[in-house]
PDB file with SEQRES, HELIX, SHEET and CRYST1 records, atoms N, CA, C and O in Angstrom:
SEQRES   1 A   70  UNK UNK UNK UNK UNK UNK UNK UNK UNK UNK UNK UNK UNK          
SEQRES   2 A   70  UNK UNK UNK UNK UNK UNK UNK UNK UNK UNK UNK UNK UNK          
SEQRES   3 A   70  UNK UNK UNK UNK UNK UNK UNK UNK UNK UNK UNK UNK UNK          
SEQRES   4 A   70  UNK UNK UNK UNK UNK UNK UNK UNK UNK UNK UNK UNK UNK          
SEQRES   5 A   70  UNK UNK UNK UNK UNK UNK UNK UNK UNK UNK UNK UNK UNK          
SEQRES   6 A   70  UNK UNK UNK UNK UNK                                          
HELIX    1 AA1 UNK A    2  UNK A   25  1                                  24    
HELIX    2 AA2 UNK A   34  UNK A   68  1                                  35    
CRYST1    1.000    1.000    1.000  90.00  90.00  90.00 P 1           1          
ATOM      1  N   UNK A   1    -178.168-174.565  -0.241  1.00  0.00           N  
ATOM      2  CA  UNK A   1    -178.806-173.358   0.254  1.00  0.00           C  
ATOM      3  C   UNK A   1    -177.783-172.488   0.981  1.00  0.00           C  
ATOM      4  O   UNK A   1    -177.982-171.273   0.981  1.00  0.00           O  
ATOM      5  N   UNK A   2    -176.739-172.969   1.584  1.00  0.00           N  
ATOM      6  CA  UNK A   2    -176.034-172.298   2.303  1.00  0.00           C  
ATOM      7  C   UNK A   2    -174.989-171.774   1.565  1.00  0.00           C  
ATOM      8  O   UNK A   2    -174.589-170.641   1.834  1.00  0.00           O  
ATOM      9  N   UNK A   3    -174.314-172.636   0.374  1.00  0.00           N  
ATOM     10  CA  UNK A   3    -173.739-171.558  -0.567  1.00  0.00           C  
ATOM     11  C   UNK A   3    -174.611-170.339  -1.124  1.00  0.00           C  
ATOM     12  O   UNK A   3    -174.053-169.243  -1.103  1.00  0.00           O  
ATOM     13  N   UNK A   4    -175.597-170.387  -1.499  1.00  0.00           N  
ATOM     14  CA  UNK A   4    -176.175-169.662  -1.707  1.00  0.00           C  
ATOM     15  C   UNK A   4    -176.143-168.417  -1.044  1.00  0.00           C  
ATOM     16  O   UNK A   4    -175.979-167.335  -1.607  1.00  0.00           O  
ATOM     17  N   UNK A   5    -176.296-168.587   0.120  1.00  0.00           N  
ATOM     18  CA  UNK A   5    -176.509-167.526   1.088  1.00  0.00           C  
ATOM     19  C   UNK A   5    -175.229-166.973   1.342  1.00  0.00           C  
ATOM     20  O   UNK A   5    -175.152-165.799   1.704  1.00  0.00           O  
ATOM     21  N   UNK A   6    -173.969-167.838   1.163  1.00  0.00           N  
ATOM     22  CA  UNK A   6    -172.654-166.838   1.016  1.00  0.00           C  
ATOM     23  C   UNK A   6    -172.650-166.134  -0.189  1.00  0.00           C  
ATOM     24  O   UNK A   6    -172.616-164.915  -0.024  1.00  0.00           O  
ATOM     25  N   UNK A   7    -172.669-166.436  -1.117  1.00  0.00           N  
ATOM     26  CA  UNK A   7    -172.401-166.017  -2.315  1.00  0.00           C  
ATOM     27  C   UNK A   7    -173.501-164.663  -2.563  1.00  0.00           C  
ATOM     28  O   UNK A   7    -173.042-163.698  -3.174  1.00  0.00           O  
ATOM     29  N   UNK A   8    -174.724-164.616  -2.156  1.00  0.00           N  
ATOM     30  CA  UNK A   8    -175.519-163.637  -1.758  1.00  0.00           C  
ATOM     31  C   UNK A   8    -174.827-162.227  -0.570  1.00  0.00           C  
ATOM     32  O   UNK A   8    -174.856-160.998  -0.633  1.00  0.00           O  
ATOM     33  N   UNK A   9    -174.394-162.984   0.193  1.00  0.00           N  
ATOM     34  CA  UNK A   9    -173.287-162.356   1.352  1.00  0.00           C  
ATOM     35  C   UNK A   9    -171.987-161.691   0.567  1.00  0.00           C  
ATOM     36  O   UNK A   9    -171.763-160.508   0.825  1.00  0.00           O  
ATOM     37  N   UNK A  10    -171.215-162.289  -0.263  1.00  0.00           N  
ATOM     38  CA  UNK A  10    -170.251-161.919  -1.046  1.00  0.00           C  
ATOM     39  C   UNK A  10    -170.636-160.502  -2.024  1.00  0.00           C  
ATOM     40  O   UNK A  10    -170.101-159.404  -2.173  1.00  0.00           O  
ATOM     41  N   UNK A  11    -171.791-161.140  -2.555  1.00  0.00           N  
ATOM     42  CA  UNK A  11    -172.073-160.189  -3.449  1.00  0.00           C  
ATOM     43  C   UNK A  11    -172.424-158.736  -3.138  1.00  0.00           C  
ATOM     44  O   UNK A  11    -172.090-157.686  -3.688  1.00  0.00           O  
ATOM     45  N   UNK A  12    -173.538-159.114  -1.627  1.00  0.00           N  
ATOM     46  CA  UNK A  12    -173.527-157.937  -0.898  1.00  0.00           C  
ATOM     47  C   UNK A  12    -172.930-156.850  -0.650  1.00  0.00           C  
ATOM     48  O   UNK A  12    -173.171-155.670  -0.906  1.00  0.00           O  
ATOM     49  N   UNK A  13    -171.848-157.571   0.057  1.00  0.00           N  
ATOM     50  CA  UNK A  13    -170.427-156.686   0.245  1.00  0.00           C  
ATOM     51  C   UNK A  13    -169.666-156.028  -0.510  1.00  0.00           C  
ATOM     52  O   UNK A  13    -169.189-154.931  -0.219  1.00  0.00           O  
ATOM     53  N   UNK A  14    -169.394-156.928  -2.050  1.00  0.00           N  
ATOM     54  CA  UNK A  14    -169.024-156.645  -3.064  1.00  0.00           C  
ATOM     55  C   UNK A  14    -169.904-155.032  -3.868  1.00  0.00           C  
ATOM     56  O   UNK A  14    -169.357-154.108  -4.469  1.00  0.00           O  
ATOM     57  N   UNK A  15    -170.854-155.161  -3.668  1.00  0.00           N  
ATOM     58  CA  UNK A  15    -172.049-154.012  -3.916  1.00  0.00           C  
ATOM     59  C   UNK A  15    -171.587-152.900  -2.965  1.00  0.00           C  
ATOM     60  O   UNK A  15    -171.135-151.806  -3.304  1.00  0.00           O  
ATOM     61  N   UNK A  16    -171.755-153.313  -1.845  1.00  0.00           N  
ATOM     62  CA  UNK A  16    -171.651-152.253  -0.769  1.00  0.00           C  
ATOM     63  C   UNK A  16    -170.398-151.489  -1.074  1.00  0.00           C  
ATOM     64  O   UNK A  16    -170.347-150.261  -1.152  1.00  0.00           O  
ATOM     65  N   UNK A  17    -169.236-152.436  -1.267  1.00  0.00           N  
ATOM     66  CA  UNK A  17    -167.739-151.533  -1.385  1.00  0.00           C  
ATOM     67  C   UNK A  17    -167.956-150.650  -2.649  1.00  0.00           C  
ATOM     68  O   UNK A  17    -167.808-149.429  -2.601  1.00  0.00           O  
ATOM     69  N   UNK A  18    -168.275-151.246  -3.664  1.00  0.00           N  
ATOM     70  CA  UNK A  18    -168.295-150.247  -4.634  1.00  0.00           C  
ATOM     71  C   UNK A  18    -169.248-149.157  -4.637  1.00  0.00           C  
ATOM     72  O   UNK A  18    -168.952-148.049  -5.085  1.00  0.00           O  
ATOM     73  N   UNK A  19    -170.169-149.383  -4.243  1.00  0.00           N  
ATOM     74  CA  UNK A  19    -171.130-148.367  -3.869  1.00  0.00           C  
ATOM     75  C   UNK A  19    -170.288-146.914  -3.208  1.00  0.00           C  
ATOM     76  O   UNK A  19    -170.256-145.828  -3.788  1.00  0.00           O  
ATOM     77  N   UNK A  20    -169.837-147.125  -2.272  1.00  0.00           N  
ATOM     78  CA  UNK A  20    -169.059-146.464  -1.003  1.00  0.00           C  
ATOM     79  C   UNK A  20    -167.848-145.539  -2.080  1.00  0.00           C  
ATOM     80  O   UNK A  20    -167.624-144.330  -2.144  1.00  0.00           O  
ATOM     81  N   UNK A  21    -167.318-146.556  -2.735  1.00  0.00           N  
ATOM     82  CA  UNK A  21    -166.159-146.408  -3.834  1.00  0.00           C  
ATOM     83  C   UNK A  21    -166.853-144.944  -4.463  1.00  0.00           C  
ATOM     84  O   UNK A  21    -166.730-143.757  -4.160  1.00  0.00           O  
ATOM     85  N   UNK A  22    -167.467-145.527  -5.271  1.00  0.00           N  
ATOM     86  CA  UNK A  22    -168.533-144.350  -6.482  1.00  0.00           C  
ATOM     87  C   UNK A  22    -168.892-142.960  -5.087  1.00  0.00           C  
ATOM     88  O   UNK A  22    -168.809-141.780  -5.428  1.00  0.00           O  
ATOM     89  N   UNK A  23    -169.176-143.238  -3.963  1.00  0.00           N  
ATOM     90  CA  UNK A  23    -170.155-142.206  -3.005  1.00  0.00           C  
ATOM     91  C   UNK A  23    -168.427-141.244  -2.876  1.00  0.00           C  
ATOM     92  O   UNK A  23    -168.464-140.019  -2.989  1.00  0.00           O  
ATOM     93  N   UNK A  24    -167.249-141.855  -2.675  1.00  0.00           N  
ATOM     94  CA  UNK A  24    -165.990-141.190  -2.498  1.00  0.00           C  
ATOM     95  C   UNK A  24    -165.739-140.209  -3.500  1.00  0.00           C  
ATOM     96  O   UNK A  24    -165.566-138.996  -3.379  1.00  0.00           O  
ATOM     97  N   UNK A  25    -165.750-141.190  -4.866  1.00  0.00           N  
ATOM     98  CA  UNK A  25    -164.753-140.333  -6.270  1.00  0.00           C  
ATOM     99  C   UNK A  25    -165.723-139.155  -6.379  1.00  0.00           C  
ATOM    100  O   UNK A  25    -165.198-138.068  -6.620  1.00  0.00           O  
ATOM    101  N   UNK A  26    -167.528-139.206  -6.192  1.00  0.00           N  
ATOM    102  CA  UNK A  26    -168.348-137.951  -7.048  1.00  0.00           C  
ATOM    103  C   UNK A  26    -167.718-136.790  -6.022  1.00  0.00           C  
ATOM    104  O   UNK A  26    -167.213-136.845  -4.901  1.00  0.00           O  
ATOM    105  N   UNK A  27    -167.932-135.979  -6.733  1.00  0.00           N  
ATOM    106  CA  UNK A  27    -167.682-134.902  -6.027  1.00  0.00           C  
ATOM    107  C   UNK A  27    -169.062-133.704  -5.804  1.00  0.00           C  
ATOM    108  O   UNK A  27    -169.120-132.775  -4.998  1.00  0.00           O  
ATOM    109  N   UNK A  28    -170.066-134.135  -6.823  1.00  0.00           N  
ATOM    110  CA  UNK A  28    -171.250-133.868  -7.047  1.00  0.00           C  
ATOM    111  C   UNK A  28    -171.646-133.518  -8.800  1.00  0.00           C  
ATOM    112  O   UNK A  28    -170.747-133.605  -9.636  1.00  0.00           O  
ATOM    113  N   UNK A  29    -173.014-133.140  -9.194  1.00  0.00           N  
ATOM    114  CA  UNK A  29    -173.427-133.535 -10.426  1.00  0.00           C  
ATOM    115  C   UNK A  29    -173.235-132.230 -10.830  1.00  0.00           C  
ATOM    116  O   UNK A  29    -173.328-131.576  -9.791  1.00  0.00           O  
ATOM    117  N   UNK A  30    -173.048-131.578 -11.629  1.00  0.00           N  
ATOM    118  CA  UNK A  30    -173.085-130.133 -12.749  1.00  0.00           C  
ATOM    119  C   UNK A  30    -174.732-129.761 -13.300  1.00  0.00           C  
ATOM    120  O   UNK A  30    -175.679-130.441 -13.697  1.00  0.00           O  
ATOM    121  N   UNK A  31    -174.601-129.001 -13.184  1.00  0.00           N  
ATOM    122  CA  UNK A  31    -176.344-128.564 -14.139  1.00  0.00           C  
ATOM    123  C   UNK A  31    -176.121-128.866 -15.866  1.00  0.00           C  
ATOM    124  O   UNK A  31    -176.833-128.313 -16.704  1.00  0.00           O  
ATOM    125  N   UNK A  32    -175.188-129.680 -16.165  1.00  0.00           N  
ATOM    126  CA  UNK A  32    -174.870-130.008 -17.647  1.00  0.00           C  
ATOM    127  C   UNK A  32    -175.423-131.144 -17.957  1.00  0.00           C  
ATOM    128  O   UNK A  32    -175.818-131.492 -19.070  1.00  0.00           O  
ATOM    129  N   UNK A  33    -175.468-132.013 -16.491  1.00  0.00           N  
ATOM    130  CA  UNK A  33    -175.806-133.287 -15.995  1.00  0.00           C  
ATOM    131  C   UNK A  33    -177.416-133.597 -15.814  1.00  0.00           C  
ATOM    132  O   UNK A  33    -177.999-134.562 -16.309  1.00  0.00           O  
ATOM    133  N   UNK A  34    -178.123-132.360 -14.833  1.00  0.00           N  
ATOM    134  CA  UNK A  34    -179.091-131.683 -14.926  1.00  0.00           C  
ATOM    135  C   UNK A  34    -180.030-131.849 -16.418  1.00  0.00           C  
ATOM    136  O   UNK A  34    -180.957-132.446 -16.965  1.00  0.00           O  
ATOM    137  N   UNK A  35    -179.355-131.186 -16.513  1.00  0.00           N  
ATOM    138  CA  UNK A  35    -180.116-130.791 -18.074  1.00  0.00           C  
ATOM    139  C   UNK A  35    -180.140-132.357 -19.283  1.00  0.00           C  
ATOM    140  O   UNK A  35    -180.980-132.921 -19.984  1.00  0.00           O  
ATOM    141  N   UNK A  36    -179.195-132.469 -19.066  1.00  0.00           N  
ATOM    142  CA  UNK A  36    -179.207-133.904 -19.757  1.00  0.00           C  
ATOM    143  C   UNK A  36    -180.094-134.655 -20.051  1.00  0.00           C  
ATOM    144  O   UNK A  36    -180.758-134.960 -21.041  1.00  0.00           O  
ATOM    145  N   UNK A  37    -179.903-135.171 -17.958  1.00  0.00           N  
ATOM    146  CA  UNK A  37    -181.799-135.678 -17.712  1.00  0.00           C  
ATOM    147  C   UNK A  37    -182.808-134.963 -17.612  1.00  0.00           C  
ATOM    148  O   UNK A  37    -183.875-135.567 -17.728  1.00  0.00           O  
ATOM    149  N   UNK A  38    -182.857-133.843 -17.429  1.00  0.00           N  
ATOM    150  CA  UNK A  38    -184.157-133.148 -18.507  1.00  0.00           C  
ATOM    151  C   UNK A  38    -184.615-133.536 -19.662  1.00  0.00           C  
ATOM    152  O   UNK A  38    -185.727-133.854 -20.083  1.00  0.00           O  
ATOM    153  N   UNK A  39    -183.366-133.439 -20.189  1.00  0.00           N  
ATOM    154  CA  UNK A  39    -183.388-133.294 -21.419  1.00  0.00           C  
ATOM    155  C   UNK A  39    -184.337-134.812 -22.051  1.00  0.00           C  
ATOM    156  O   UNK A  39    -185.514-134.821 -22.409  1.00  0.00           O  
ATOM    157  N   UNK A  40    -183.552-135.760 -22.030  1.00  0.00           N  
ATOM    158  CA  UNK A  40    -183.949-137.402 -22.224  1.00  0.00           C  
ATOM    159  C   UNK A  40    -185.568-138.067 -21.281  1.00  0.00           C  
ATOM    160  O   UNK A  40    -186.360-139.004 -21.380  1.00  0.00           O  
ATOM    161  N   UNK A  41    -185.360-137.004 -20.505  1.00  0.00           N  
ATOM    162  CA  UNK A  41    -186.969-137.313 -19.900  1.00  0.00           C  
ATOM    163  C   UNK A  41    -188.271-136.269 -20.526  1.00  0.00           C  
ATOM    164  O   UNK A  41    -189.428-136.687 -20.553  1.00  0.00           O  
ATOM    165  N   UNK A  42    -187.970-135.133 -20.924  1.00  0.00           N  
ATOM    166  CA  UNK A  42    -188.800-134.792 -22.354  1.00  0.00           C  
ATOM    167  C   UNK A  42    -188.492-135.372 -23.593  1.00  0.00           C  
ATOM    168  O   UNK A  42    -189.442-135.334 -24.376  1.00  0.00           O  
ATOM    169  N   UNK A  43    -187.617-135.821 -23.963  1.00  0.00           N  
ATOM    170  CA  UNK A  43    -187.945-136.722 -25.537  1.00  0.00           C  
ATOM    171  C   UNK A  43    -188.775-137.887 -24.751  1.00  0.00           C  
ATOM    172  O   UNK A  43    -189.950-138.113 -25.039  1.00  0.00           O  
ATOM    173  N   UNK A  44    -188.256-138.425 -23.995  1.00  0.00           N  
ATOM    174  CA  UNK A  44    -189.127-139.857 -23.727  1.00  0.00           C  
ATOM    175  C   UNK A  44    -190.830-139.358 -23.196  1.00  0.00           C  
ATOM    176  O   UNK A  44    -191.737-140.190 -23.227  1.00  0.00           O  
ATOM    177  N   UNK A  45    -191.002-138.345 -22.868  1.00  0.00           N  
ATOM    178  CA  UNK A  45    -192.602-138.234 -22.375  1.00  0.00           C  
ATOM    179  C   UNK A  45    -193.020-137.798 -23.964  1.00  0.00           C  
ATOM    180  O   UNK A  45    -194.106-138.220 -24.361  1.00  0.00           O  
ATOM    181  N   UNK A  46    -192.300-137.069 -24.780  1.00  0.00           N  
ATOM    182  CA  UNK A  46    -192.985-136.738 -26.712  1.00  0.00           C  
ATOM    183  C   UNK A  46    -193.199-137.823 -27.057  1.00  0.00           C  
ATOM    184  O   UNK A  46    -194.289-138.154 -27.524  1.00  0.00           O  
ATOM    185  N   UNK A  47    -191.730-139.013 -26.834  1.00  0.00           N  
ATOM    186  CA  UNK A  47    -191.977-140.349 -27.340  1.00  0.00           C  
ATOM    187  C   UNK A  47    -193.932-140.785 -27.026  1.00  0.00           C  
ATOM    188  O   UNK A  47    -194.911-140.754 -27.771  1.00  0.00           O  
ATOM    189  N   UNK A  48    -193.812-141.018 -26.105  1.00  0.00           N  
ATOM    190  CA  UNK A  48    -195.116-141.706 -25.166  1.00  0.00           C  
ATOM    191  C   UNK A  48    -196.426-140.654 -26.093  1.00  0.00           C  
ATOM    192  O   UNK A  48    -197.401-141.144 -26.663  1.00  0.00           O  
ATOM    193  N   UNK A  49    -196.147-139.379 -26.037  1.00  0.00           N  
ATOM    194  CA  UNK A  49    -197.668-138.979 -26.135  1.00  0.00           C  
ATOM    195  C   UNK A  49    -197.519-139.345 -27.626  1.00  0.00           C  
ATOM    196  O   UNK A  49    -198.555-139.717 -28.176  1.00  0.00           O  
ATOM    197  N   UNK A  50    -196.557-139.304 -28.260  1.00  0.00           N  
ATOM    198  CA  UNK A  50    -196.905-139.737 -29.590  1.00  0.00           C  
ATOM    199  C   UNK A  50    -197.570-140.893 -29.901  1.00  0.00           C  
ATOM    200  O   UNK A  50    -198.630-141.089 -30.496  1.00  0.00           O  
ATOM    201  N   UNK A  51    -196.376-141.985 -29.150  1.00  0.00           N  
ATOM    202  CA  UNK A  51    -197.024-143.288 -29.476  1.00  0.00           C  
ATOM    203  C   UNK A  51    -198.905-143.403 -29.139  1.00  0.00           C  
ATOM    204  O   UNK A  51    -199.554-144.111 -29.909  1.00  0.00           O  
ATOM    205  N   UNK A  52    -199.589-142.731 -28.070  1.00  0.00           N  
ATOM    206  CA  UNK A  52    -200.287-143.568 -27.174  1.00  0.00           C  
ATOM    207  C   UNK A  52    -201.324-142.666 -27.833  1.00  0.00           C  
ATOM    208  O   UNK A  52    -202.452-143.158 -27.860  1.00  0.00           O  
ATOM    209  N   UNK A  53    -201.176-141.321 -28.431  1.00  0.00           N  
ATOM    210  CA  UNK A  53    -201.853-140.094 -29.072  1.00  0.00           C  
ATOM    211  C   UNK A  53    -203.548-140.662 -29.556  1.00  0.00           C  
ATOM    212  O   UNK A  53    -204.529-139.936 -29.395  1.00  0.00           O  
ATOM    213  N   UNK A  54    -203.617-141.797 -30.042  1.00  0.00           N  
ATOM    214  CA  UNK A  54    -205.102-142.348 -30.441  1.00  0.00           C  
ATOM    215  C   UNK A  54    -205.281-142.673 -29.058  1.00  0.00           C  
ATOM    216  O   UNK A  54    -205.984-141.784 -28.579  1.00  0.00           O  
ATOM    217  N   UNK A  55    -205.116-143.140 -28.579  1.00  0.00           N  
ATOM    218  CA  UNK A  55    -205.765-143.836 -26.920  1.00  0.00           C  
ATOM    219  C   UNK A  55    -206.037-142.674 -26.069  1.00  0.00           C  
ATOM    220  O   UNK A  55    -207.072-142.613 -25.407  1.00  0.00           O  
ATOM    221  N   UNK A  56    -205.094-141.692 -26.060  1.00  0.00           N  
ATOM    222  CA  UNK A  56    -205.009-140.436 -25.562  1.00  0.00           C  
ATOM    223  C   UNK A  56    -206.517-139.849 -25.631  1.00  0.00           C  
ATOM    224  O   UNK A  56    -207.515-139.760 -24.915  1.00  0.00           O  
ATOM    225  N   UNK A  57    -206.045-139.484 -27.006  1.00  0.00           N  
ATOM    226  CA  UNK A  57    -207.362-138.825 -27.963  1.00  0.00           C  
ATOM    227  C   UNK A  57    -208.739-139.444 -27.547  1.00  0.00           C  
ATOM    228  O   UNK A  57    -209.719-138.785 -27.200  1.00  0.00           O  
ATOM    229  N   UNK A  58    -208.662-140.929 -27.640  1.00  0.00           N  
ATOM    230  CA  UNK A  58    -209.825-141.650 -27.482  1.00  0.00           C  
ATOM    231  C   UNK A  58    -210.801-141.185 -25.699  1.00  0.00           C  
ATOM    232  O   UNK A  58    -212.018-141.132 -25.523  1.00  0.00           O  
ATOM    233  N   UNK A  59    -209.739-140.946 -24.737  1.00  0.00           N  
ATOM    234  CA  UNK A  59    -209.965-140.956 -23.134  1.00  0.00           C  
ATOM    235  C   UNK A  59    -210.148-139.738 -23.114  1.00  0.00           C  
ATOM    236  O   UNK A  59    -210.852-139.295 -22.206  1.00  0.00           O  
ATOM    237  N   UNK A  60    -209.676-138.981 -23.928  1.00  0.00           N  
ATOM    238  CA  UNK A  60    -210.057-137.701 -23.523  1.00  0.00           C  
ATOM    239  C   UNK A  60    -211.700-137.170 -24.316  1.00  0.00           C  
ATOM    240  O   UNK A  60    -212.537-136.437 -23.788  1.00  0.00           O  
ATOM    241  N   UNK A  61    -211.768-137.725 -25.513  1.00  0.00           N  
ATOM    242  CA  UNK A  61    -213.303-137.209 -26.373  1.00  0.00           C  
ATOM    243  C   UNK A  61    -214.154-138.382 -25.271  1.00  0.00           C  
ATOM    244  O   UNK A  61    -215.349-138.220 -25.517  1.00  0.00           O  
ATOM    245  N   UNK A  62    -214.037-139.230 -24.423  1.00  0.00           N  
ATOM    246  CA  UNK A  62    -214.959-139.980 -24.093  1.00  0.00           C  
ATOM    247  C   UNK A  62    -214.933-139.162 -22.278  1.00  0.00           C  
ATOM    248  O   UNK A  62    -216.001-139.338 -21.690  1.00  0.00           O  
ATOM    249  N   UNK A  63    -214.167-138.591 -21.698  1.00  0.00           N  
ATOM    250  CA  UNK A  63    -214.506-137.547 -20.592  1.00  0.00           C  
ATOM    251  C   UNK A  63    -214.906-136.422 -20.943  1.00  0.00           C  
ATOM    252  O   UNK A  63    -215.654-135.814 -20.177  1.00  0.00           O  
ATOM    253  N   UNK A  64    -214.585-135.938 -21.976  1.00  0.00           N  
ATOM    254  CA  UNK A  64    -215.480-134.422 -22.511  1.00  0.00           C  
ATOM    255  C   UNK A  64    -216.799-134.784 -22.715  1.00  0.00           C  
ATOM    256  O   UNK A  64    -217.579-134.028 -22.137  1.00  0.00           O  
ATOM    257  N   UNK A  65    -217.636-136.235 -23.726  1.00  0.00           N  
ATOM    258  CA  UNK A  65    -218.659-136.713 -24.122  1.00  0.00           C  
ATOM    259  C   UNK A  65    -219.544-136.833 -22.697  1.00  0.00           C  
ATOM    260  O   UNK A  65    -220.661-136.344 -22.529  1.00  0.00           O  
ATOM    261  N   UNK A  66    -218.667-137.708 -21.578  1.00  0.00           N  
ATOM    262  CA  UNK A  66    -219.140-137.847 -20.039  1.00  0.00           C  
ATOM    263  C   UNK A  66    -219.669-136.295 -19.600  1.00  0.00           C  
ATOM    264  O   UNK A  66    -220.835-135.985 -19.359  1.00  0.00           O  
ATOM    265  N   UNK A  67    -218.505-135.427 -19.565  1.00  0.00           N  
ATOM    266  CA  UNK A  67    -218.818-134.281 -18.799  1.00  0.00           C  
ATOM    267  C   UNK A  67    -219.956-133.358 -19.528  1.00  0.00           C  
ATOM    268  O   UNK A  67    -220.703-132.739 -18.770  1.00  0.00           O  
ATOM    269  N   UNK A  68    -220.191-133.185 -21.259  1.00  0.00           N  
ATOM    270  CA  UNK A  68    -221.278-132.690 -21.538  1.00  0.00           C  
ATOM    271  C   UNK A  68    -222.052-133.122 -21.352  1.00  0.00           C  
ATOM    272  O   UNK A  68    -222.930-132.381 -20.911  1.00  0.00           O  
ATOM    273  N   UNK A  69    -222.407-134.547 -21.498  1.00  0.00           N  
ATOM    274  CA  UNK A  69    -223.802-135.395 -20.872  1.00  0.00           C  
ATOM    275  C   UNK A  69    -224.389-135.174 -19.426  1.00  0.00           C  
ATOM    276  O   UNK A  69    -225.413-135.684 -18.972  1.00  0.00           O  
ATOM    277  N   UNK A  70    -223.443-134.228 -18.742  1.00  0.00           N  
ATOM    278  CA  UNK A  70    -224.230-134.128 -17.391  1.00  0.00           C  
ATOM    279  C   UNK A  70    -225.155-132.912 -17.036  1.00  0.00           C  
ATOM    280  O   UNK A  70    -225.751-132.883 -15.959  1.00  0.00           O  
TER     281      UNK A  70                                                      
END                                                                             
């Protein structure tokens, strides 16, 4: 248990320095960078409505069916 807990300790540190390392070299992100992840976080939400599009479909005709029934 107590190696453990160094080697947890090691690793820590090991994390921490590089962390610190990476926080030195950026100098900050570009709007090229920006856009990027824009970019990859709209294909991945098209991905999703595509895939899920029957289930979608399904939750939505069964709250319209709810809300005319009232």
């Amino acid at each position: 248990m107590k190696m453990l807990a160094g080697a947890c300790r090691k690793l820590s540190i090991r994390a921490d320095v590089a962390f610190r390392t990476l926080l030195r070299r950026r100098s900050g992100q570009g709007t090229t960078e920006y856009a990027i992840l824009v970019g990859v976080l709209v294909v991945i939400a098209i991905l999703a409505i595509t895939l899920f599009k029957p289930k979608i479909q399904e939750l939505w005709d069964a709250i319209a069916s709810g809300i005319n029934g009232l």
